[in-house]
C-alpha positions as CSV (number, residue, x, y, z in Angstrom):
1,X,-105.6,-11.0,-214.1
2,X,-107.7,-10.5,-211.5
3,X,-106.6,-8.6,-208.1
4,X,-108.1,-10.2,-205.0
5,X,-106.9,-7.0,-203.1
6,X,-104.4,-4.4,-203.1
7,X,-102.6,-2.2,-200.5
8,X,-104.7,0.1,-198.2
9,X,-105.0,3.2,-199.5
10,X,-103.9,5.1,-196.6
11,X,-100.6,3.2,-195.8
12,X,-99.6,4.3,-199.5
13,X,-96.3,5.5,-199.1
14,X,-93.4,7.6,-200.9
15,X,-94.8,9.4,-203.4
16,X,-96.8,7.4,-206.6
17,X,-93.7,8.8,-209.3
18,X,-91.3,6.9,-207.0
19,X,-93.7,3.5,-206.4
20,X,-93.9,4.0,-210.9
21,X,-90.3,3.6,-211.2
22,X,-89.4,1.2,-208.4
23,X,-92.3,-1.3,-210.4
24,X,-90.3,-0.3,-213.9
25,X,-87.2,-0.5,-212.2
26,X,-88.4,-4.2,-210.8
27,X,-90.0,-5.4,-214.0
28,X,-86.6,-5.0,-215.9
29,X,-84.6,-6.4,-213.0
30,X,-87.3,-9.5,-213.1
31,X,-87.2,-10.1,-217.0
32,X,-84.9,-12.8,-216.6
33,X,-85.9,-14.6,-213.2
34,X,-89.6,-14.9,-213.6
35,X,-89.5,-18.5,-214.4
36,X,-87.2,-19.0,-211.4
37,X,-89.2,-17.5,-208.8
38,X,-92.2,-18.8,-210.3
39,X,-94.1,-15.7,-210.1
40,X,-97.7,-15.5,-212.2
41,X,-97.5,-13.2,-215.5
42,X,-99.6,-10.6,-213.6
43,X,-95.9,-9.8,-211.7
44,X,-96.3,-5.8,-213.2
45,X,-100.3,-5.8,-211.6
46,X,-98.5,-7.3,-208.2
47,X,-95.9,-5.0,-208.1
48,X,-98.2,-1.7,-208.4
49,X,-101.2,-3.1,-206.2
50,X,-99.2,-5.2,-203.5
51,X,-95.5,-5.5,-203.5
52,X,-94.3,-2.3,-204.8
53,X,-96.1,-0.7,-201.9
54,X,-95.2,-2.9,-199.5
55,X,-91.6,-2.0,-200.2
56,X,-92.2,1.5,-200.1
57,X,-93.5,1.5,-196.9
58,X,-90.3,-0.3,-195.4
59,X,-88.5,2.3,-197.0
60,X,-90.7,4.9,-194.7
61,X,-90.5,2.4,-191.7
62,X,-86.6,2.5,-192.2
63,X,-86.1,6.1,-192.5
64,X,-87.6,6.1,-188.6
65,X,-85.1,4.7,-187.0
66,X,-81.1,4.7,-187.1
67,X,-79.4,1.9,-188.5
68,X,-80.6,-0.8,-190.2
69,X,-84.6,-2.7,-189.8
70,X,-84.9,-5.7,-189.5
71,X,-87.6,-7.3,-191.0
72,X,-89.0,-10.7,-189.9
73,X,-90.9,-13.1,-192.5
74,X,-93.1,-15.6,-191.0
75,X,-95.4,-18.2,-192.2
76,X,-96.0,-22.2,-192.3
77,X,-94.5,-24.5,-194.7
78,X,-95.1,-23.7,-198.7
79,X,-96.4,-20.0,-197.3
80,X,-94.0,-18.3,-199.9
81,X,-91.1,-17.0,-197.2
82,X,-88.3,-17.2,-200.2
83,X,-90.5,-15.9,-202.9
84,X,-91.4,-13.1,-200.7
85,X,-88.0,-12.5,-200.0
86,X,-86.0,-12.9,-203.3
87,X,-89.4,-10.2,-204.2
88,X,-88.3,-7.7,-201.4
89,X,-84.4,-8.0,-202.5
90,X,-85.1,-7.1,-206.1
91,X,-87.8,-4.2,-205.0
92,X,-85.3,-2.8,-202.3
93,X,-82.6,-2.8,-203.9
94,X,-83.4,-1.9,-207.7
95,X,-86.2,-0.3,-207.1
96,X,-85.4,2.0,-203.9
97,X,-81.6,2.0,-204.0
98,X,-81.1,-0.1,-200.4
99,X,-78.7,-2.8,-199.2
100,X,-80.6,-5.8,-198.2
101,X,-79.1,-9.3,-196.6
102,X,-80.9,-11.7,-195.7
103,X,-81.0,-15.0,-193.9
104,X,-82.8,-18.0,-193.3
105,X,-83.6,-19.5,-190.1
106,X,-83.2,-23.2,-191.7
107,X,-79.5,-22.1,-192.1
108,X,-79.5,-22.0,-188.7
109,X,-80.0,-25.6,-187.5
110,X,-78.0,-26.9,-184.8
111,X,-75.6,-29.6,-187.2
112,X,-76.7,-33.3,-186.7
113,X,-74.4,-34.7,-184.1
114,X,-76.1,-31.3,-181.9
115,X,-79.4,-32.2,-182.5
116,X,-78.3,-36.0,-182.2
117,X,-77.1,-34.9,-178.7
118,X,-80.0,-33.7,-178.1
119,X,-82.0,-36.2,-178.7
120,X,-80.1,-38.6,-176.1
121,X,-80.1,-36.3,-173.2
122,X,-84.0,-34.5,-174.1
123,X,-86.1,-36.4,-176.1
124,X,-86.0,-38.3,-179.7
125,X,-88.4,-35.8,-181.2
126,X,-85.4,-32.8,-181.2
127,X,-83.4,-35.0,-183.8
128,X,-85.4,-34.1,-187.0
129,X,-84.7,-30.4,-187.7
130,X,-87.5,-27.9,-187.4
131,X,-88.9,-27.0,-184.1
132,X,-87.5,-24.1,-181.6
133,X,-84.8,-25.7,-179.6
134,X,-82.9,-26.9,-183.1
135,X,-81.9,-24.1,-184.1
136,X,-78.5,-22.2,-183.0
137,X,-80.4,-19.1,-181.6
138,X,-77.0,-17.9,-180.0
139,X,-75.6,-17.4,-183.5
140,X,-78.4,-16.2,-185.0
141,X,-78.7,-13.5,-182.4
142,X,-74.8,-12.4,-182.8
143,X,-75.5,-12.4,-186.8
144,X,-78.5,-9.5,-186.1
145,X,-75.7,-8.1,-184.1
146,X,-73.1,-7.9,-186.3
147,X,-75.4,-7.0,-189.5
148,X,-76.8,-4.3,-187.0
149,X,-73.5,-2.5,-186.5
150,X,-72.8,-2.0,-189.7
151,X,-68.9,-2.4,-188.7
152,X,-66.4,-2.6,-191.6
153,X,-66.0,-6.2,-191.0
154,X,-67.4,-9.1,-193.1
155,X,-70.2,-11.3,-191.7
156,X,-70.2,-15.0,-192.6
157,X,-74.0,-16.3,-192.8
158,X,-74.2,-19.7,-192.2
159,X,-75.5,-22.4,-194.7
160,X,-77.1,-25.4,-193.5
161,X,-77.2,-28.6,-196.3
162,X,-80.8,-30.6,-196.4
163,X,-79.5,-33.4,-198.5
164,X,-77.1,-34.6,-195.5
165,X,-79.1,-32.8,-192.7
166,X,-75.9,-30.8,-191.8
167,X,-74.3,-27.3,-191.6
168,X,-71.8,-26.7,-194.6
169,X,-68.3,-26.2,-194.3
170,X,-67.6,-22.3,-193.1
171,X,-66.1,-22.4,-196.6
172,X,-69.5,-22.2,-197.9
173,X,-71.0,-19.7,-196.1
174,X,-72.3,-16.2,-197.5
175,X,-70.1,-13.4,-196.9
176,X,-71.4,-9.9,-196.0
177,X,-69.4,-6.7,-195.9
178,X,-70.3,-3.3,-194.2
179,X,-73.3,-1.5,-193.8
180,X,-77.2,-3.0,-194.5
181,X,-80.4,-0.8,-194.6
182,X,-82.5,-3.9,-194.4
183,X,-81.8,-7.1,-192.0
184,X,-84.5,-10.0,-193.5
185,X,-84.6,-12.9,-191.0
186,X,-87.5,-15.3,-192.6
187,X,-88.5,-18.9,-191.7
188,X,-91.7,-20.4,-190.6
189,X,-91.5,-19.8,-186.5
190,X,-90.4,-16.2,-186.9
191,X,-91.6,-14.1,-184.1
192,X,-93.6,-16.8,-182.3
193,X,-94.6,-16.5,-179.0
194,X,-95.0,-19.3,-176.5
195,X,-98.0,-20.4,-175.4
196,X,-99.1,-21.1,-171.5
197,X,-98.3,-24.1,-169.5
198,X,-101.7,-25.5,-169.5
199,X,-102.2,-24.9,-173.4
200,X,-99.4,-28.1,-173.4
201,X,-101.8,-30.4,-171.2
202,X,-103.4,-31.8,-174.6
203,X,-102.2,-33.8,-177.3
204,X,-103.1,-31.3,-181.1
205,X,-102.1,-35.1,-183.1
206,X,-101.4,-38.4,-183.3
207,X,-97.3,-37.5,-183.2
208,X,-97.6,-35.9,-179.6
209,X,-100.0,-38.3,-178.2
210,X,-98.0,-41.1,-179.1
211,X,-94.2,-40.5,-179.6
212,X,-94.9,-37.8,-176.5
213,X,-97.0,-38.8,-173.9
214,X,-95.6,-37.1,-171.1
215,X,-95.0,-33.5,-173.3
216,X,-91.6,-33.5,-172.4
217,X,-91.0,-32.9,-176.4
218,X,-93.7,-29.9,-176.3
219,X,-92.7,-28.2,-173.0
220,X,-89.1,-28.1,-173.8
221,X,-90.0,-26.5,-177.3
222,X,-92.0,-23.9,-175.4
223,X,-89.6,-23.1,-173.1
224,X,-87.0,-22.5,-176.2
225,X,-89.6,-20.0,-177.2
226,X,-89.8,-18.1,-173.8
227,X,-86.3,-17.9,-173.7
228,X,-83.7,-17.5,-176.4
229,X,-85.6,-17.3,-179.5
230,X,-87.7,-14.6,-177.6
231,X,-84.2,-12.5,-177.4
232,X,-83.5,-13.0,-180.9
233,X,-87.2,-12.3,-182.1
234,X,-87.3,-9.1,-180.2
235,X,-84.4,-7.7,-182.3
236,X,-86.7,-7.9,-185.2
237,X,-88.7,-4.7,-186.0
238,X,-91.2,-5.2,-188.7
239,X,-93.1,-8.2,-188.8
240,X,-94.9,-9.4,-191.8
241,X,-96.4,-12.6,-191.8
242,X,-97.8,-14.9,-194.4
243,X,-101.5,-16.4,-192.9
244,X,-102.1,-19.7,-194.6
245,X,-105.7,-20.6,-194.8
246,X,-105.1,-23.6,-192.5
247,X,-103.9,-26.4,-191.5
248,X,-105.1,-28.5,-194.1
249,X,-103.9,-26.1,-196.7
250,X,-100.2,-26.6,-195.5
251,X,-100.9,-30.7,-196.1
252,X,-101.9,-29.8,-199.4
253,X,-99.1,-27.3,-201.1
254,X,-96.8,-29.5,-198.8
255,X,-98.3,-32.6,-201.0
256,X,-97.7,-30.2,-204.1
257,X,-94.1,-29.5,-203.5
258,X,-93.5,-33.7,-203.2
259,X,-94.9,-34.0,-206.3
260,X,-93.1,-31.7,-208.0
261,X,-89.6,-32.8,-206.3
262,X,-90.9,-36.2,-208.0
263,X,-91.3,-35.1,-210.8
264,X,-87.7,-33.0,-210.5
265,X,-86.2,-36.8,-209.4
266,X,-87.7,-38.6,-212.4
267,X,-86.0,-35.8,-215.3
268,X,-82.6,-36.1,-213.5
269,X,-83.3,-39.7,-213.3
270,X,-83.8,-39.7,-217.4
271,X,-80.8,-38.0,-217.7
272,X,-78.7,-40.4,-215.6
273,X,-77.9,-37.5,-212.9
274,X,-77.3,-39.3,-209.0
275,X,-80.6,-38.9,-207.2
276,X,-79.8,-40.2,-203.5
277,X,-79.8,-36.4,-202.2
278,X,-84.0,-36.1,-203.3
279,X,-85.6,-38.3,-201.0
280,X,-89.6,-37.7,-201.3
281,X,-92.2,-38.5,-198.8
282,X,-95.3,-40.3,-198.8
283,X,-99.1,-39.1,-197.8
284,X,-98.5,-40.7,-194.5
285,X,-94.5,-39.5,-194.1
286,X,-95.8,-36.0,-195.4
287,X,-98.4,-35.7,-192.4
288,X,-96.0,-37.2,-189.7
289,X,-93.4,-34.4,-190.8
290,X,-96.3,-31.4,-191.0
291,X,-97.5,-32.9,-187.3
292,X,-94.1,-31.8,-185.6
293,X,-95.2,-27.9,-186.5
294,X,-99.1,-28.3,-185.7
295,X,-98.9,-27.0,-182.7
296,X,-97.0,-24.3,-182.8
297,X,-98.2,-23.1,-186.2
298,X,-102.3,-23.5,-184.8
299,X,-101.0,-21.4,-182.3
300,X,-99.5,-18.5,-184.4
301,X,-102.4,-18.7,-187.0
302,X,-104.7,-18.1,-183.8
303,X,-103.1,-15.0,-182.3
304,X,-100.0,-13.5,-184.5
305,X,-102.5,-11.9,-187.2
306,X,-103.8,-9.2,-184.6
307,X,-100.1,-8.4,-183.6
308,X,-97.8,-8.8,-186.8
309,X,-96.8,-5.5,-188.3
310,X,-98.3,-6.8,-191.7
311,X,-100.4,-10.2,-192.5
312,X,-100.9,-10.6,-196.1
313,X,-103.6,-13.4,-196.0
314,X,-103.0,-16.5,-198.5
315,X,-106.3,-18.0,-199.6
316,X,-106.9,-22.0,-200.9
317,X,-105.1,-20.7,-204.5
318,X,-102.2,-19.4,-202.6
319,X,-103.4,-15.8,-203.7
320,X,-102.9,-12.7,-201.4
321,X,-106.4,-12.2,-200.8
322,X,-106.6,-9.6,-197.4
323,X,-104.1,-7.2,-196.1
324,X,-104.2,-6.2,-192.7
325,X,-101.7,-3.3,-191.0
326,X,-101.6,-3.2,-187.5
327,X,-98.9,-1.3,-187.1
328,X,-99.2,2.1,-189.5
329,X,-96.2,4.0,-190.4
330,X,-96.8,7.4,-189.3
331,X,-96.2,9.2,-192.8
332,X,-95.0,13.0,-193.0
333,X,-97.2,14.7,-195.2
């Protein structure tokens, strides 16, 4: 396999016998889940040139500061936030002996009679999940909280269901107990930043010049991001964001992923397995639902590379093919 790039030299950190056996450490913990996560056979190649090292210098970020980092994931839909993350558990935890928890922002949708509410008394466009102003930022924020403290107490993470667009039952939820060296937080507005009143004169699509003339929809969503997701995102501490290639590319792996989830429908189809909870989208439903993030996500491929912590830039082949570190961990030598 071929490396495209690998971690910059000078941001190596830890020493290289620890990074050796946090990647033999990983490898052994990823024998059985490689086929899950989807990850390419070159996983041992990754691990030393890219994700061993990335880990390792979390580990040095973390050992900065008191109490646990909190790390924010961000990139556009079919980026590779859950792979990343399920990546960083495994590496973390078996490889450099940390506690990790991690959530989702999808888990925290407002539940559909919320949003439904919402979409009476705002506008239509806040009834589909997705966009800042759906989520429930003020749990979100007293999650960090509570995962910051590292109280004896045990933190139920909230789990939101996609087949009936609704939170689960409490019953559901993930439980966490004590203390966490490493707080994740991904999903695909993580850390955005809202962009000026006059930026929101112009329709980016079809979706906003049509179903939102007046940009009652868009000003509302910006003024979610000014306000309480900006107090939730500020609890984060390390950035790392995925840079897709563009806009076009999200279309495309979003196309993928249909196909596949076809593909998914027609086996449990075969095997006479109910199928109402797969519903797959058309070219034209696929580019209505990727227009609802356009904006926002133009706007964070334009100015979050120069300010993330970390950008690991996705080419067309969803390779990492550029790493850029803005922020450098000062390293005692």
């Amino acid at each position: 396999m071929t490396l495209l790039t690998q971690w910059p030299e000078d941001q190596l950190c830890l020493s290289p016998e620890v990074r050796r056996q946090a990647v033999q450490a990983v490898e052994q913990a990823f024998a059985s889940t490689l086929e899950t996560l989807k990850v390419d056979i070159g996983l041992v190649e990754l691990l030393e040139s890219i994700y061993v090292p990335l880990g390792a210098w979390l580990v040095a970020r973390k050992e900065q500061q008191q109490g646990p980092l909190v790390v924010g994931i961000n990139g556009a839909q079919g980026a590779g936030k859950s792979t990343l993350f399920n990546l960083l558990e495994v590496i973390l935890e078996d490889g450099f002996g940390l506690k990790v928890v991690g959530l989702s922002i999808d888990d925290l949708y407002k539940t559909r009679a919320e949003r439904e509410q919402l979409a009476t008394t705002v506008h239509p466009l806040l009834q589909p999940r997705g966009v800042p102003g759906t989520h429930d930022v003020s749990l979100g924020i007293e999650l960090l909280r509570d995962l910051k403290s590292g109280a004896e107490q045990i933190v139920k993470i909230p789990a939101f269901d996609k087949s009936i667009d609704d939170r689960c039952s409490p019953a559901l939820w993930q439980e966490w107990s004590g203390e966490a060296d490493i707080v994740v937080l991904e999903g695909w507005c993580v850390g955005a930043h809202a962009q000026n009143t006059a930026e929101l004169q112009q329709p980016v699509n079809s979706l906003e010049a049509d179903e939102d003339p007046d940009g009652c929809w868009r000003n509302y969503v910006n003024d979610q991001l000014a306000g309480p997701y900006k107090e939730l995102f500020d609890m984060i501490d390390v950035l790392v964001m995925l840079k897709v290639p563009s806009m076009e590319a999200v279309f495309s792996w979003r196309s993928q992923q249909e196909k596949k989830l076809a593909e998914r429908v027609k086996y449990i189809y075969d095997t006479q397995q109910p199928t109402q909870h797969l519903r797959i989208m058309d070219e034209a439903q696929i580019k209505r639902f990727i227009q609802h993030y356009e904006r926002l996500t133009r706007n964070m491929l334009q100015e979050m590379p120069g300010r993330a912590d970390i950008c690991l830039e996705l080419n067309e082949n969803h390779k990492t093919s550029k790493i850029h570190i803005n922020h450098p961990v000062l390293k005692n030598d």
